[in-house]
TORDREN-674192 format. One record per residue (C-alpha): z negated, x, y. Coordinates in steps of 0.02 Angstrom, whole numbers, plus 50000, padded with zeros to 5 digits. Example, Ala and Ser with C-alpha at 12.3 -4.5 7.8 and 13.67 -1.06 7.14 Angstrom:
496105061549775 496435068449947 
***
This chain:
472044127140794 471044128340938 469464120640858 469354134740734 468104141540800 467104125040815 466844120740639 465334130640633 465384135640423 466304120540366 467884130140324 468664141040176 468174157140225 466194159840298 466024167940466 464694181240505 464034189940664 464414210940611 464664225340693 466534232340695 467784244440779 469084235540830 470524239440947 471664220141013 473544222341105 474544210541132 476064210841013 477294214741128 477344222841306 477964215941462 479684214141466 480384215941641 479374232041697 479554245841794 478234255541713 477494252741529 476194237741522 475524228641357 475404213041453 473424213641435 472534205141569 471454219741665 470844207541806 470044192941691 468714179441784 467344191741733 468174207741837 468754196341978 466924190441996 466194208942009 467754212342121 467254198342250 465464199742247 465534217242299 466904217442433 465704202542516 464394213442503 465224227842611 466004217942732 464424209342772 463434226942773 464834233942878 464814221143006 462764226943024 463214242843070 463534249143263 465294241143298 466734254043330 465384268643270 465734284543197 465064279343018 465774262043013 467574266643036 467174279942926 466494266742793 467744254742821 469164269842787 468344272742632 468404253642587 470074251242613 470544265042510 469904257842373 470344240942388 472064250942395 471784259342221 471374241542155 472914236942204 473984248742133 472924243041980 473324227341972 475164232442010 475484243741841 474524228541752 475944218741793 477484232441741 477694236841933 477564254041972 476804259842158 477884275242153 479304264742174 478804257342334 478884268942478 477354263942581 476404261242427 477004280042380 476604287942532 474774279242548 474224287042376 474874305242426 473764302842568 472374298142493 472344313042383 471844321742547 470324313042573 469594304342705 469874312942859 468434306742972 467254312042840 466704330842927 466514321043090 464894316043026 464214327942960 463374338243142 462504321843176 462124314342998 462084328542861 461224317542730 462204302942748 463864315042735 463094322942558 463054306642478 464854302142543 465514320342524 464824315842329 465634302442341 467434308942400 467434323842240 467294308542131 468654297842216 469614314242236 469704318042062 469924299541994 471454299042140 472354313542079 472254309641891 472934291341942 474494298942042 474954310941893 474874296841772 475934286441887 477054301641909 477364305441717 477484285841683 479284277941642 479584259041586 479414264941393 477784277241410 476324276441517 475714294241534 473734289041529 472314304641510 470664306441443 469534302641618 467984312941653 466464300641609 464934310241679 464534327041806 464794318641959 463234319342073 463824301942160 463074292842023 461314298842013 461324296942200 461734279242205 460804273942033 459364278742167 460074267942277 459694254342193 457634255642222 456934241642328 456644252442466 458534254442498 458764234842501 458654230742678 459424248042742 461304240242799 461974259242760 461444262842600 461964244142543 463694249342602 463734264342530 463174255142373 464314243142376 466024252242421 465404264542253 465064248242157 466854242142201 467684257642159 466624259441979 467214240141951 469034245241990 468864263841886 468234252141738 469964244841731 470834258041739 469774266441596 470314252841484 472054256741527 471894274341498 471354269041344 472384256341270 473704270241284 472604284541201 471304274941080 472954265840966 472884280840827 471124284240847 469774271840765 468424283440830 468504278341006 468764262840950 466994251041044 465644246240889 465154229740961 464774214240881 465864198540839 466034184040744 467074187440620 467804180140461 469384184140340 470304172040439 470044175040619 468724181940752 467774180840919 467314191741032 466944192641196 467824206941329 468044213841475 469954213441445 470774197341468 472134190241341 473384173541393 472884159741286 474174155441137 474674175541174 475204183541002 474264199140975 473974215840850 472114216240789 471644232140695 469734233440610 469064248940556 467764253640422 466994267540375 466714276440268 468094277640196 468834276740363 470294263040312 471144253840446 471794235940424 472984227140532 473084208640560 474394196540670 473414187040779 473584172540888 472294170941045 471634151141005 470204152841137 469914160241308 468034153741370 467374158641545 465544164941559 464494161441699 463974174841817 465224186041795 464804188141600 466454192941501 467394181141434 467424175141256 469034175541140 469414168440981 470974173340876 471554168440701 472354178940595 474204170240578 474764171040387 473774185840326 474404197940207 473174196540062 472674213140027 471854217440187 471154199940217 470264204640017 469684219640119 468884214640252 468124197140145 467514212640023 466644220140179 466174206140241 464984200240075 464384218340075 463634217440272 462804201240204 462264210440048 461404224340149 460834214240297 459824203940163 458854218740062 458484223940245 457364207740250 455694211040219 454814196640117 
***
């Protein structure tokens, strides 16, 4: 089964790269849980590379900065507290809720007050404590929206919300970071890198968000890409699924807006280099016929069009 993908067209049904909504869980959630998981993999190679590269990156930029100084314990603070928020990422990925642990509760209720060394700075560094102060409404409001979901959460609902995408000034600041003249600056790289981390780590918890709010709604369901066929697909994600995992596909189309649903099997898990995501391949175990008609019926007609597109 796990050469499916392999054959390259030498099989029953013909396989075509086309654009399609698509929305993957696995079939069943975690069992043993304290709070509601699907059992998807949030932390895949691809995550855990972006994860490591940048927490090298601060620690090397904080150890260039004056030891014991104002903004380096300051910096470091602010790293720690979001290595902490990737933890308690990583926890509800697995079923175990941080509310239930007393330290773990009682660090993210502090957190929600910021970071306390932060107006220390800003008498003998107002610029630098703009960009962080940008930084902290972000982390603020990302913190507190995390806490409540944890708080309304049980082991049969996660209560996930819709996350603010855009408005914060943070990320206009640091997108100008980015400009060689910042490069050798040991600050700014920190900065950069602690805001990197966090974005890596507020990625994931997007995706959880939305795996929780996106099941009844196609629309928000990502356009991408994939090679598909009636029997099975690849893809590649930034969401991990266990190899051999059993898992619900659903494929939209529109017009006329139809959803079908398929049982899937994960056959293939591939690692990318550089931190690229990973590539999946699932068959479709013992479609029903009708909706693997459908989506052969759509497939022929993306071929159809893609062909009078040609010009000749």
């Amino acid at each position: 089964m796990k050469k499916w993908f392999q054959k390259n067209n030498s099989r029953r049904f013909h396989r075509v790269d086309m654009p399609v909504r698509y929305f993957i869980r696995p079939s069943s959630p975690i069992e043993n849980r304290q709070i509601y998981a699907t059992g998807t993999d949030y932390f895949p190679p691809s995550i855990e590379f972006k994860v490591n590269r940048h927490t090298q990156l601060v620690k090397m930029m904080l150890n260039e900065l004056p030891e014991n100084s104002l903004i380096q314990t300051l910096l470091t603070e602010m790293f720690q507290s979001v290595l902490f928020f990737g933890k308690c990422l990583d926890s509800i990925s697995h079923g175990i809720q941080p509310l239930q642990d007393f330290g773990m509760r009682v660090h993210l209720q502090q957190m929600t007050d910021g970071f306390p060394h932060l107006d220390n700075i800003k008498p003998h560094s107002p610029k630098t404590y703009s960009f962080l102060k940008q930084f902290e409404d972000k982390y603020l409001y990302i913190i507190k929206q995390f806490l409540h979901n944890l708080s309304e959460s049980s082991q049969n609902y996660f209560a996930a919300t819709k996350l603010k995408q855009s408005g914060f000034e943070i990320d206009s600041s640091m997108d100008d970071f980015r400009s060689p003249e910042h490069e050798q600056i040991p600050l700014r790289q920190a900065m950069l890198g602690i805001y990197d981390l966090f974005e890596t780590y507020l990625e994931i918890y997007q995706h959880i968000c939305s795996d929780h709010l996106d099941t009844q709604n196609p629309d928000n369901w990502p356009l991408q890409v994939v090679n598909i066929s009636a029997t099975g697909m690849a893809f590649h994600s930034s969401k991990g699924f266990p190899l051999h995992a059993a898992v619900d596909v659903f494929l939209a189309f529109d017009p006329p807006n139809k959803v079908i649903k398929f049982n899937g099997k994960v056959v293939s898990n591939t690692p990318q280099k550089n931190g690229h995501p990973e590539r999946f391949a699932i068959n479709f175990e013992f479609p029903d016929s009708e909706p693997q008609k459908y989506l052969q019926n759509e497939i022929q007609k993306f071929e159809i069009e893609s062909c009078m597109d040609v010009e000749l």
